[in-house]
LUMLUMDO-759308 format. One line per 8 residues: number of its first residue (from 1); for each residue x, y, z of C-alpha. Coordinates in pm, 1 decimal, padded with zeros to 6 digits. Example, Ala and Ser with C-alpha at 12.3 -4.5 7.8 and 13.67 -1.06 7.14 Angstrom:
<atoms>
1	01230.0:-00450.0:00780.0; 01367.0:-00106.0:00714.0
</atoms>
This chain:
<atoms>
1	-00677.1:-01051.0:02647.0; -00816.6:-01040.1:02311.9; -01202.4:-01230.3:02411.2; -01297.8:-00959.3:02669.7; -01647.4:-01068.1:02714.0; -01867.5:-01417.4:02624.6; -02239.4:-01342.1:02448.5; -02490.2:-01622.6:02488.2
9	-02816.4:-01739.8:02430.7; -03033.7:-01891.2:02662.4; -03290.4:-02189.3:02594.3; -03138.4:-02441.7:02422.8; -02781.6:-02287.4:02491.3; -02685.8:-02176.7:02833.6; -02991.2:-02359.7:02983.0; -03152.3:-02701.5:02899.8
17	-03540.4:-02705.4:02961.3; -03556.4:-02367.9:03049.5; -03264.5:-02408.1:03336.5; -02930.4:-02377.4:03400.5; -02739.3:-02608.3:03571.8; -02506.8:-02524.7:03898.9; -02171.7:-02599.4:03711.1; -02298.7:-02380.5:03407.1
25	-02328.3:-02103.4:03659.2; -01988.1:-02165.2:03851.7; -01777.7:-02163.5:03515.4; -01928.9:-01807.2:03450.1; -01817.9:-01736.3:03772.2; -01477.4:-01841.0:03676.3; -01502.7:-01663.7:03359.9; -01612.3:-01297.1:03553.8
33	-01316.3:-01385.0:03799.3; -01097.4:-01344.7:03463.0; -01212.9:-00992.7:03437.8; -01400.2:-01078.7:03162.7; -01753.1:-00963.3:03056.6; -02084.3:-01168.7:03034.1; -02425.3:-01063.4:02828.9; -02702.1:-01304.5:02795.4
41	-02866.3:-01247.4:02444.7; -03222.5:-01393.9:02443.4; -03593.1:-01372.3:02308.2; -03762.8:-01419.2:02595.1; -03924.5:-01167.8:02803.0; -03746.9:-01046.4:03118.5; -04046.4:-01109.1:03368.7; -04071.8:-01445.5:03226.5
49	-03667.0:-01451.2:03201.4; -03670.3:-01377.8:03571.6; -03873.3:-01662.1:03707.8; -03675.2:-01913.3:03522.6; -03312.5:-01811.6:03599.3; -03288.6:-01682.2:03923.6; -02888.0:-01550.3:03853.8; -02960.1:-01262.6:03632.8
57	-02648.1:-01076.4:03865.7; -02412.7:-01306.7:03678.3; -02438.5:-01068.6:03354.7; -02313.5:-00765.8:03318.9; -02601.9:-00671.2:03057.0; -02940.2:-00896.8:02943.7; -03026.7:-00845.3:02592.9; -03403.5:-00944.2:02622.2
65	-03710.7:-00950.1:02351.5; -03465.2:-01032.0:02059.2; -03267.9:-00768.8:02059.8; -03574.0:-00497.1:02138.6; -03487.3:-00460.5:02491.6; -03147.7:-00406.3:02730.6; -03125.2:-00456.5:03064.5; -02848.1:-00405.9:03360.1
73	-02900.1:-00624.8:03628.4; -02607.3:-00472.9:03867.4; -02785.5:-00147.7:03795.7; -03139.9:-00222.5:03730.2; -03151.4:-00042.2:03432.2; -03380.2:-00101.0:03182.9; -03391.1:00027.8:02857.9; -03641.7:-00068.4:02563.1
81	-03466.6:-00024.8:02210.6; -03778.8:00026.7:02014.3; -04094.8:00027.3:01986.8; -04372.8:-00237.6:01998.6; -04584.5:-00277.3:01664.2; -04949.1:-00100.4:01700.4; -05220.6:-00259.3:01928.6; -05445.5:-00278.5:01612.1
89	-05200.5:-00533.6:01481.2; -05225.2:-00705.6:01813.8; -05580.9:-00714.7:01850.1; -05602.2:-00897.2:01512.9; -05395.2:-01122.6:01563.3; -05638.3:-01189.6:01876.7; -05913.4:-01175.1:01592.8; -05802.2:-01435.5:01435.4
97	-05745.2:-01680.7:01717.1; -05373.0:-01659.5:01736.2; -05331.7:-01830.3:02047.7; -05080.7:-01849.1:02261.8; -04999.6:-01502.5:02208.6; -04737.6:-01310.3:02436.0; -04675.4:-00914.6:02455.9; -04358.2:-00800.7:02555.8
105	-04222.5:-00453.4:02596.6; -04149.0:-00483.6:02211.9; -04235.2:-00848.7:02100.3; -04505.8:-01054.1:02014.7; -04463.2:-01345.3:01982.2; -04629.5:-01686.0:01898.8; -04571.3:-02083.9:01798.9; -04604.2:-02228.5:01433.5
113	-04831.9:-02276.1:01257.1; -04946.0:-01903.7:01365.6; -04683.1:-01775.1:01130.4; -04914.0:-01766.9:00800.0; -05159.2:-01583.4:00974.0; -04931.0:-01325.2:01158.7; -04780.7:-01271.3:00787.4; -05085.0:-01192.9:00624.0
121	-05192.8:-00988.3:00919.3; -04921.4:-00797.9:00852.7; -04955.1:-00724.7:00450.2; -05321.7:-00634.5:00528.6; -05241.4:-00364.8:00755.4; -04944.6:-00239.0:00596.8; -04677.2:-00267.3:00850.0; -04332.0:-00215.7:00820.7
129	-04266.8:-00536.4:01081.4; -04048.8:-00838.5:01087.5; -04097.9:-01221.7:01187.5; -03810.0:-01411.1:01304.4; -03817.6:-01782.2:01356.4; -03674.7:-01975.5:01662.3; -03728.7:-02331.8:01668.3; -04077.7:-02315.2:01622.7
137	-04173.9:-02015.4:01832.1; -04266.5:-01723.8:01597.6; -04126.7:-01338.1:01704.5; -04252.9:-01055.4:01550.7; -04063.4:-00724.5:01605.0; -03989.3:-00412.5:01406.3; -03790.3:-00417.9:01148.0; -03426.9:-00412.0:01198.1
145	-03451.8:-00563.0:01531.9; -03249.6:-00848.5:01639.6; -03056.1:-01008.8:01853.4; -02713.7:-00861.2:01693.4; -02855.7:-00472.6:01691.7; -02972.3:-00536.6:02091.4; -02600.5:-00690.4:02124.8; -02394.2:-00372.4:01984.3
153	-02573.6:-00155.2:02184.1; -02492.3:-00374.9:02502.0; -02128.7:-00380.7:02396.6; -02131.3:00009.1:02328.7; -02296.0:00071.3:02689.9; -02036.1:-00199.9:02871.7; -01735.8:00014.5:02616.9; -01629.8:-00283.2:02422.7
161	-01594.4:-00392.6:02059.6; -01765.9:-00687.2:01882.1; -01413.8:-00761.1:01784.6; -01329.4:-00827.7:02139.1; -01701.5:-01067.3:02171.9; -01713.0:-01480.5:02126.3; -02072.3:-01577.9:02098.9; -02239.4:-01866.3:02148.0
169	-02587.1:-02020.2:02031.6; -02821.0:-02314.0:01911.0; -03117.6:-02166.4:01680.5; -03246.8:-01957.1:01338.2; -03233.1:-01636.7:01565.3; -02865.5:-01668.8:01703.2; -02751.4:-01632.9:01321.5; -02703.2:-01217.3:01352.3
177	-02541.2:-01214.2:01707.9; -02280.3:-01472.8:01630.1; -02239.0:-01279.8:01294.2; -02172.7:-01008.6:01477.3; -01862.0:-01127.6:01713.5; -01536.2:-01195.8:01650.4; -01573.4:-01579.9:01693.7; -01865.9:-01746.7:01692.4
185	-01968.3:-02080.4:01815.9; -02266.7:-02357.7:01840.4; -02312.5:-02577.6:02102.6; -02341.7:-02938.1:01969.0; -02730.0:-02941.5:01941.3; -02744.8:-02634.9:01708.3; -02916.1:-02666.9:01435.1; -02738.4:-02766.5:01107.5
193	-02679.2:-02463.1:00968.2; -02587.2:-02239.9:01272.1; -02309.2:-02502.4:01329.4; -02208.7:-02473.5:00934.9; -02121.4:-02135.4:01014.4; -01952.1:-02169.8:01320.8; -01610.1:-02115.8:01356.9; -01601.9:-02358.1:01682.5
201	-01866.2:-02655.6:01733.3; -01833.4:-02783.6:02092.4; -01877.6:-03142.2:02189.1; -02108.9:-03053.5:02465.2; -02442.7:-02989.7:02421.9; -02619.6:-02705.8:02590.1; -02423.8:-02565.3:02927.0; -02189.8:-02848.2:02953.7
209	-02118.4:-02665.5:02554.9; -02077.0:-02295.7:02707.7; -01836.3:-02455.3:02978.1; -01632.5:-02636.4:02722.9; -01620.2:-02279.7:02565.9; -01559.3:-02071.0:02921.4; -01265.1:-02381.4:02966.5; -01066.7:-02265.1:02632.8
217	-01125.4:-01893.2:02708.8; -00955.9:-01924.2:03039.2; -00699.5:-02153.0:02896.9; -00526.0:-01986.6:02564.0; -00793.9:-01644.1:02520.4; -00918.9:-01886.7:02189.7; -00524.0:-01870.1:02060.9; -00635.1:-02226.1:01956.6
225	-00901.7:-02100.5:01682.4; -00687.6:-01840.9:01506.9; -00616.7:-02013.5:01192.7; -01029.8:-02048.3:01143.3; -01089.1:-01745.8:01176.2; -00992.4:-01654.4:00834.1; -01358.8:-01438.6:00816.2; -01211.2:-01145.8:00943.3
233	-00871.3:-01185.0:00782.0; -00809.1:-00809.3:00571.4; -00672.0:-00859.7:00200.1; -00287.3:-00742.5:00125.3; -00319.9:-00795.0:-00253.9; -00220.4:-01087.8:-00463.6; 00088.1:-01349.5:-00503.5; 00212.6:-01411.4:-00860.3
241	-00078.7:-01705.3:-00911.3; -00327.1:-01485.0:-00841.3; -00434.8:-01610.3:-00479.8; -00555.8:-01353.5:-00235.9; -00278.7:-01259.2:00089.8; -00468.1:-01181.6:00382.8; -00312.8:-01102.0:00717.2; -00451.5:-01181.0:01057.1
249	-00614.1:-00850.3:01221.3; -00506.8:-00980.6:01552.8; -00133.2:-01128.6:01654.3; 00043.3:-00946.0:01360.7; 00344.5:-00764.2:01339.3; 00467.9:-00564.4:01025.6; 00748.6:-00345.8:00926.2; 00665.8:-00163.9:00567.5
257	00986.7:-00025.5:00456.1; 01092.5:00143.1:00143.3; 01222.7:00519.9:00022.1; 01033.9:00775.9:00015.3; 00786.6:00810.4:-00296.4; 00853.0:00410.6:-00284.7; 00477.3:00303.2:-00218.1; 00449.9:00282.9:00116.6
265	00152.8:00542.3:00170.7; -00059.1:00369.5:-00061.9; -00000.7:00004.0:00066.8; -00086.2:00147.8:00441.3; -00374.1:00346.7:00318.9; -00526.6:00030.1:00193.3; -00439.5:-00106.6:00514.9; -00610.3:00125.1:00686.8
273	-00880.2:00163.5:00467.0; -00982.8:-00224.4:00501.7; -00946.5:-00139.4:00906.6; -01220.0:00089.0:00946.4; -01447.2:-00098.9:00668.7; -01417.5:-00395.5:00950.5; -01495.5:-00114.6:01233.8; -01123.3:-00181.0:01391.6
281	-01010.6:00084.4:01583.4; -00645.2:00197.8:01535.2; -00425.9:00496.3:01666.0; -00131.5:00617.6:01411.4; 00144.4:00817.6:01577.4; 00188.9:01064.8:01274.5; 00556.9:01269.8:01321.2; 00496.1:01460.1:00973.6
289	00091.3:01539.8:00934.3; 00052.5:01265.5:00665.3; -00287.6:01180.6:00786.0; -00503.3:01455.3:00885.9; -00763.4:01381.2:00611.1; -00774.0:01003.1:00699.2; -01141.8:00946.3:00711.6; -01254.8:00762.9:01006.8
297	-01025.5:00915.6:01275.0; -01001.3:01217.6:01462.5; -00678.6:01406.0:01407.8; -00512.5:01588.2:01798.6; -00290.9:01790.5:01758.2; -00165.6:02068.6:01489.9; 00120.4:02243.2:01358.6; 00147.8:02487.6:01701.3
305	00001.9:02231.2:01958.7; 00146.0:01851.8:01957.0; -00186.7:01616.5:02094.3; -00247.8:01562.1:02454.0; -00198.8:01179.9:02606.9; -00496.7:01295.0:02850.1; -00711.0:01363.9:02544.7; -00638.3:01070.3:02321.5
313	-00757.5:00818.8:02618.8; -01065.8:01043.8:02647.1; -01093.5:01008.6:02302.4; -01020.1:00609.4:02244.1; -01201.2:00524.8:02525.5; -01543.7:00607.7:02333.3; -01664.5:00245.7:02151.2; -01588.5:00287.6:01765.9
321	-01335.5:00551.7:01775.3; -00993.8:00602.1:01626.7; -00737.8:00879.5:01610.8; -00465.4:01011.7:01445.0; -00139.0:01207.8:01684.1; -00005.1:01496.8:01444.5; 00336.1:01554.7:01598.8; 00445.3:01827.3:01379.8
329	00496.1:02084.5:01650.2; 00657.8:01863.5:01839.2; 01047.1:01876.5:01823.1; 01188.5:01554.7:01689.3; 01402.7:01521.4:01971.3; 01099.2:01501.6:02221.7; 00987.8:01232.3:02017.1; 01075.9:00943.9:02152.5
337	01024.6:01076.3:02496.4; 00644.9:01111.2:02431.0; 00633.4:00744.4:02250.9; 00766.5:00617.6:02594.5; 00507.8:00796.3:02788.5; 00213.4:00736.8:02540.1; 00271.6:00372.4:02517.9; 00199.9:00264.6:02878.5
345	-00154.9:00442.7:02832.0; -00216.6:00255.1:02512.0; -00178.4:-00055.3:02674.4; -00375.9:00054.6:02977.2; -00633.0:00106.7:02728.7; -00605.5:-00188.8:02550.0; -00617.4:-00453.8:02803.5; -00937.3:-00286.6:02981.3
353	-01129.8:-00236.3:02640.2; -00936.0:-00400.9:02367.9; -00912.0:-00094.6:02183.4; -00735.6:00055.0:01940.9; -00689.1:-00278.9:01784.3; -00381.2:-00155.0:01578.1; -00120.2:00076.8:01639.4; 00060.9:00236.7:01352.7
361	00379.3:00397.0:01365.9; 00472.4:00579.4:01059.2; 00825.9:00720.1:01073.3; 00904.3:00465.1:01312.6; 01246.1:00582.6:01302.4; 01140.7:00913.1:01460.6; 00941.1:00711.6:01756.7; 01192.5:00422.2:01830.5
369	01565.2:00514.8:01713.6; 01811.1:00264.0:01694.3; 02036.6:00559.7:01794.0; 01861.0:00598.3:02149.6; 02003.2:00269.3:02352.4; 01760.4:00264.2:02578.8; 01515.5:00313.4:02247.6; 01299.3:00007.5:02261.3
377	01334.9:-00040.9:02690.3; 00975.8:00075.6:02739.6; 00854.2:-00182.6:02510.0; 00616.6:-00495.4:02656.9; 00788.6:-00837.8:02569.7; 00541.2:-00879.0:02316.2; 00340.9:-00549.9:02136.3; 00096.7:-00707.7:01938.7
385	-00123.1:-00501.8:01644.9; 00125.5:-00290.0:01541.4; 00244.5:-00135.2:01158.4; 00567.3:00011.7:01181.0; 00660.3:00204.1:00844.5; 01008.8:00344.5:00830.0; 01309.2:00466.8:00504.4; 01500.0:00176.8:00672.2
393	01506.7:-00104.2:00904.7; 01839.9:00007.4:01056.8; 01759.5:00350.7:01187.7; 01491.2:00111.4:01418.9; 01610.7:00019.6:01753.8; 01619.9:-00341.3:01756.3; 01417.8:-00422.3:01984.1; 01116.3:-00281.1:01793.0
401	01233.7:-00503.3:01494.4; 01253.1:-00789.6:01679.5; 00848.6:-00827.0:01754.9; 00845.9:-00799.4:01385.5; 00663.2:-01113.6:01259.3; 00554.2:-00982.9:00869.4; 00809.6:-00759.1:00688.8; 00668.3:-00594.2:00394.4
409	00970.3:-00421.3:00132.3; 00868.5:-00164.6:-00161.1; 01062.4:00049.0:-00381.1; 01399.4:-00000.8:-00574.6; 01606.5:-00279.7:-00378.7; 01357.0:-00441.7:-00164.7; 01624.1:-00768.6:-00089.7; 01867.1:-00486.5:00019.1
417	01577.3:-00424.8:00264.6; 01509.9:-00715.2:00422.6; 01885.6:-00830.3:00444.0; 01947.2:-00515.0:00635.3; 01639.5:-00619.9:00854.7; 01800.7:-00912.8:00934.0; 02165.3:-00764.7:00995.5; 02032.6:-00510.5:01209.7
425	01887.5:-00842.0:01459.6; 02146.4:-01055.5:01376.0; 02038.0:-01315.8:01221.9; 02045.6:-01510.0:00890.5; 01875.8:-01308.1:00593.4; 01643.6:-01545.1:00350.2; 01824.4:-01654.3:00015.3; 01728.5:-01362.2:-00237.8
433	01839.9:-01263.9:-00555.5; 01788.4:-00889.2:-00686.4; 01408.1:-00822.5:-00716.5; 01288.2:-00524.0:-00970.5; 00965.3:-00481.9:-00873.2; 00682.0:-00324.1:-01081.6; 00471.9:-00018.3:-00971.6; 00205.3:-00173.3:-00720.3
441	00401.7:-00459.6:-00628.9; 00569.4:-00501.4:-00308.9; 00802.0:-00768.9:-00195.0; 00679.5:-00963.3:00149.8; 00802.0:-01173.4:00389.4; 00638.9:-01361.5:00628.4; 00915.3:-01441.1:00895.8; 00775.4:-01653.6:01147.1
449	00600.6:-01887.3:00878.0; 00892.5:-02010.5:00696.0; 00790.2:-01924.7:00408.4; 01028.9:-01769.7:00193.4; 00977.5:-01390.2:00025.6; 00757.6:-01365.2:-00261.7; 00580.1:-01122.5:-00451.4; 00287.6:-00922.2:-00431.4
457	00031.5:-00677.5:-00601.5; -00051.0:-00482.3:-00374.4; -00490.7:-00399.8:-00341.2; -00516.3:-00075.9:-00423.1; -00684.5:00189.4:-00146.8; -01032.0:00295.1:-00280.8; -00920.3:00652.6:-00276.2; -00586.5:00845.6:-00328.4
465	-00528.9:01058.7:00010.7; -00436.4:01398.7:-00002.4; -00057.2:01349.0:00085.2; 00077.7:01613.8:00270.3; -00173.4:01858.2:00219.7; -00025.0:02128.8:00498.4; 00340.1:02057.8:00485.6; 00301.2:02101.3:00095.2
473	00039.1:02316.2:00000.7; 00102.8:02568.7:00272.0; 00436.0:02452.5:00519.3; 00790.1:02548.0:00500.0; 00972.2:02271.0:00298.2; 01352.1:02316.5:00343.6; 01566.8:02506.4:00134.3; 01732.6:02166.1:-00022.9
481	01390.6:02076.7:-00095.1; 01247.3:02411.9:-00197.4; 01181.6:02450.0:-00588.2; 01406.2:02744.4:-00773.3; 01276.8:02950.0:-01056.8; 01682.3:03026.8:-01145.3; 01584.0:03053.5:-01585.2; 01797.0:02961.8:-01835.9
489	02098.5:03157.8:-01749.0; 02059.6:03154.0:-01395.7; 01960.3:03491.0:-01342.7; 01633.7:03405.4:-01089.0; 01652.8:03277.5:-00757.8; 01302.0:03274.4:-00716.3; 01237.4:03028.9:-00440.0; 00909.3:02831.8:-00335.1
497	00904.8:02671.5:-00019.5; 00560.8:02496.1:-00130.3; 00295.6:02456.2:-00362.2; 00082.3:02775.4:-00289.4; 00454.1:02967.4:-00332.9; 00524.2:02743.7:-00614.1; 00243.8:02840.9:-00841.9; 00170.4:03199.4:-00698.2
505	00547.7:03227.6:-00896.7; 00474.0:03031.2:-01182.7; 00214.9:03252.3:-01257.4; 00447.1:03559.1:-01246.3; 00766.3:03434.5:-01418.5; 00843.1:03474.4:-01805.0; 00767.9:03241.2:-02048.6; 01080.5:03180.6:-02142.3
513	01195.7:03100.1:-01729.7; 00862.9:02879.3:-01719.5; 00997.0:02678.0:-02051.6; 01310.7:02665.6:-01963.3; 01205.0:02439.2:-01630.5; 00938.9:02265.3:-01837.9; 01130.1:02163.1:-02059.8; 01426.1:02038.1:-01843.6
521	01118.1:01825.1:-01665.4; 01238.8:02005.1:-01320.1; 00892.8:02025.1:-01238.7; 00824.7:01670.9:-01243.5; 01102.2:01603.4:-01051.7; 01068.2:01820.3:-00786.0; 00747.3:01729.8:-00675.3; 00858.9:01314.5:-00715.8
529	01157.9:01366.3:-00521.8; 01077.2:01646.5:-00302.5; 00721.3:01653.5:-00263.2; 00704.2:01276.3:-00292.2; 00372.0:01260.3:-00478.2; 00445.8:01041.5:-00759.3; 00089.6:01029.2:-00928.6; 00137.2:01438.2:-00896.8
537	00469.0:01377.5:-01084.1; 00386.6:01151.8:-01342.1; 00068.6:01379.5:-01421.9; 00296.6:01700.4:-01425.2; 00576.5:01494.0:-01687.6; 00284.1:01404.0:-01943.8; 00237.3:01792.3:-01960.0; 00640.5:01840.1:-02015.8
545	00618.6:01618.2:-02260.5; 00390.5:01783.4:-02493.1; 00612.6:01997.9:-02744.0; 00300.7:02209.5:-02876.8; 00131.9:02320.1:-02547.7; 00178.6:02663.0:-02490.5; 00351.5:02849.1:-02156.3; 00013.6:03002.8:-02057.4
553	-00173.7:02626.6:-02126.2; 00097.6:02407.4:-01936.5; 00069.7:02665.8:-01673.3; -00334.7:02602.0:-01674.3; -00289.0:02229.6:-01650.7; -00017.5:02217.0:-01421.0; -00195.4:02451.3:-01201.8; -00510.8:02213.7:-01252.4
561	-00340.7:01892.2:-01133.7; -00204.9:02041.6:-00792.1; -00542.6:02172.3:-00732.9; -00714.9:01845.0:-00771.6; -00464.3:01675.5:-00565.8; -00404.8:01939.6:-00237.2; -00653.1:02189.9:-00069.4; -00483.0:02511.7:-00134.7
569	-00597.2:02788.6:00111.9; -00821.2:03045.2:-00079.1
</atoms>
């Protein structure tokens, strides 16, 4: 399920004259029975909440006082979220004949016209306080409470995600909570501008509204609403007029492919960048350290110790959180052994909290190999969430490809790409003629759309991760992929298995070894083809390409670009 638990209001919402009817109360019923989660959002006052709806055990969590106070009626647990604004400010208002006048745990509250006098009251005395409207009744709580702060703290204590939330409401106050969820939606007596913003108006007003709502959550999970909820949607880049390509956060399937050095990185790293500026969750199975400087996850495992299953659901399981698996130290033929055993967990995980809302497989070829038959056997008919990034669609078992609904190409012969995509299921490759795409640019395909591949420049990540910062600054490349001071007859075999080796030797060769690599623009190409840092590369070939620079200067500046790029150890 993607809606894991309904948020609603109360007057004017779930209840009609301060009541809520019996067949209000059975469809929540229903909706529980779906394993689903209910929280009543409200500015009343929970003694006063009490004597007009008798059913408090029908919600898993009461968010009372406007957001100010939380309460757990299975439990009875109550805990108050702030505090209340000074008695001096209280007796003023009593002063000044502000009557009715209520004082919650947190609130006080009032009706209009009141509100000119409870605003000047609070200038005079200096308070730092707030005063939220709600069809006429006037609330005055601290400031930066509300009804969407008392919601995220229900939804942290129940372990579930605002991106898993539909709320539902009628009035000026219901504006943050609905904000705040996934989908949001106003019964048919709303006021004008809540139901602008909707992304669902139902026909019916008040309960019969929220039953009409509990009928399409039990019917298609909201399935139905997808294409309005463009709000959440997370930019790709732009098509060749210009327009912005978002993809759905929830349903989607992509396979970025390309070469190494092709793109890819960046065009994820946006991806993922965009994620946690939306506060998605995501796990990224990680066979070659890419990502241990990702901000916004928590890296398990190392270079000696592959990540516990054990502790990654410990560690997902906490509201908010997402994680990177390092599976250096494991052996890549144990690979897709622990894929197979860490997927059934993942989807334990997901259909109990909703979390991690993506999965991201980089080296997918490592995880599902179209070399293993029984490769893709462990997968659920439909995965949904999921980035798979992979040198080519072919070395992916096919049943991996096949959930595939958004292929993204990059690098040198994207067309080649996607026709092998389509060889590789059998099917009928789109009519394409040789694309040469620019740096930035990235050829997509959105298969399940009909629409046929077009261009796009890619959004840019805000900030250039650290790309291999262990493997390179401090691993054990390979020796076909290990840099050779040899000079220019070959007498050196000086060889630098990475970048702390690499310049620890460039500092103690001869000039005329050092020029003799310059000038050939080896050092360029080693670290675009081997290292796979093309920035780094392009960087390195300016510096080649300056005839007057000097063997100790070039050394300096080529010395100065690695360092900005890689944490070196000390």
């Amino acid at each position: 399920m993607r809606y894991l638990a309904l948020c609603t209001d109360y007057d004017g919402t779930l209840a009609h004259h301060g009541r809520v009817a019996d067949s209000t109360c059975a469809a929540l019923e229903r909706l529980r029975a779906s394993g689903r989660r209910i929280v009543l959002v409200t500015g009343r006052q929970l003694d006063d909440l009490r004597n007009v709806c008798p059913k408090l055990e029908l919600f898993d969590c009461v968010v009372a006082e406007n957001g100010a106070v939380l309460h757990r009626p299975a439990a009875r647990e109550e805990k108050v979220l702030a505090g209340r604004p000074p008695q001096r400010f209280i007796d003023a208002l009593r002063e000044r004949g502000v009557e009715p006048l209520s004082v919650g745990r947190v609130i006080v509250a009032t009706w209009e016209p009141h509100h000119t006098t409870v605003l000047e009251t609070i200038r005079e005395l200096g308070l730092e306080l707030q005063v939220i409207f709600n069809k006429g009744a006037v609330m005055v709580l601290p400031a930066g409470v509300n009804k969407a702060t008392g919601l995220a703290a229900a939804l942290d204590a129940l372990g579930l995600s605002p991106h898993n939330a539909v709320g539902i409401g009628d009035a000026e106050n219901d504006h943050a909570f609905l904000d705040l969820c996934e989908c949001a939606v106003a019964v048919s007596n709303a006021l004008p501008l809540l139901k602008e913003r909707a992304d669902l108006v139902t026909q019916g007003d008040h309960g019969a509204g929220v039953e009409e709502l509990v009928g399409r959550l039990l019917k298609d999970d909201l399935a139905s609403l997808e294409e309005r909820l463009t709000r959440h949607h997370v930019l790709l880049g732009r098509d060749a007029r210009g327009e912005e390509v978002r993809m759905s956060p929830h349903g989607t399937n992509i396979l970025l492919v390309g070469t190494s050095g092709s793109g890819k990185s960046t065009l994820a790293t946006g991806i993922l960048e965009r994620l946690v500026e939306s506060r998605r969750t995501f796990c990224i199975i990680d066979p070659e350290g890419d990502y241990d400087t990702l901000q916004g996850a928590v890296t398990l495992g190392t270079a000696e110790r592959p990540p516990g299953i054990d502790e990654m659901g410990q560690l997902l399981a906490k509201p908010g959180a997402s994680c990177v698996l390092n599976l250096v130290a494991l052996p890549i033929t144990d690979r897709p052994a622990f894929f197979e055993a860490l997927l059934p967990r993942l989807q334990e995980l997901r259909a109990r909290t909703g979390r991690p809302h993506w999965l991201v497989i980089d080296e997918a070829h490592h995880l599902l190999p179209a070399a293993r038959r029984n490769g893709g056997s462990s997968l659920p008919e439909r995965l949904e969430n999921v980035l798979q990034i992979t040198v080519h669609p072919n070395l992916i078992a096919a049943s991996a490809l096949a959930q595939v609904d958004t292929v993204i190409a990059v690098g040198m012969t994207p067309e080649a790409m996607m026709r092998e995509f389509c060889e590789t299921l059998g099917e009928c490759p789109p009519a394409l003629e040789p694309v040469r795409l620019e740096a930035g640019e990235a050829l997509v395909w959105l298969r399940r759309r009909g629409r046929a591949p077009f261009r796009l420049v890619i959004e840019p990540s805000r900030t250039e991760r650290r790309r291999h910062t262990r493997k390179y600054a401090e691993g054990e490349l390979g020796p076909d992929r290990s840099f050779y001071f040899r000079g220019p007859e070959g007498r050196l075999n000086l060889r630098a298995q990475n970048l702390l080796l690499f310049l620890q030797l460039a500092e103690g060769v001869d000039d005329d070894t050092w020029l003799h690599h310059l000038r050939g623009r080896d050092y360029s190409r080693w670290i675009r083809d081997c290292i796979k840092d093309r920035p780094l590369a392009e960087e390195v070939a300016e510096i080649e390409n300056r005839a007057d620079t000097s063997p100790q200067e070039s050394r300096r500046l080529i010395r100065r670009a690695i360092e900005s790029r890689y944490t070196l150890p000390a």
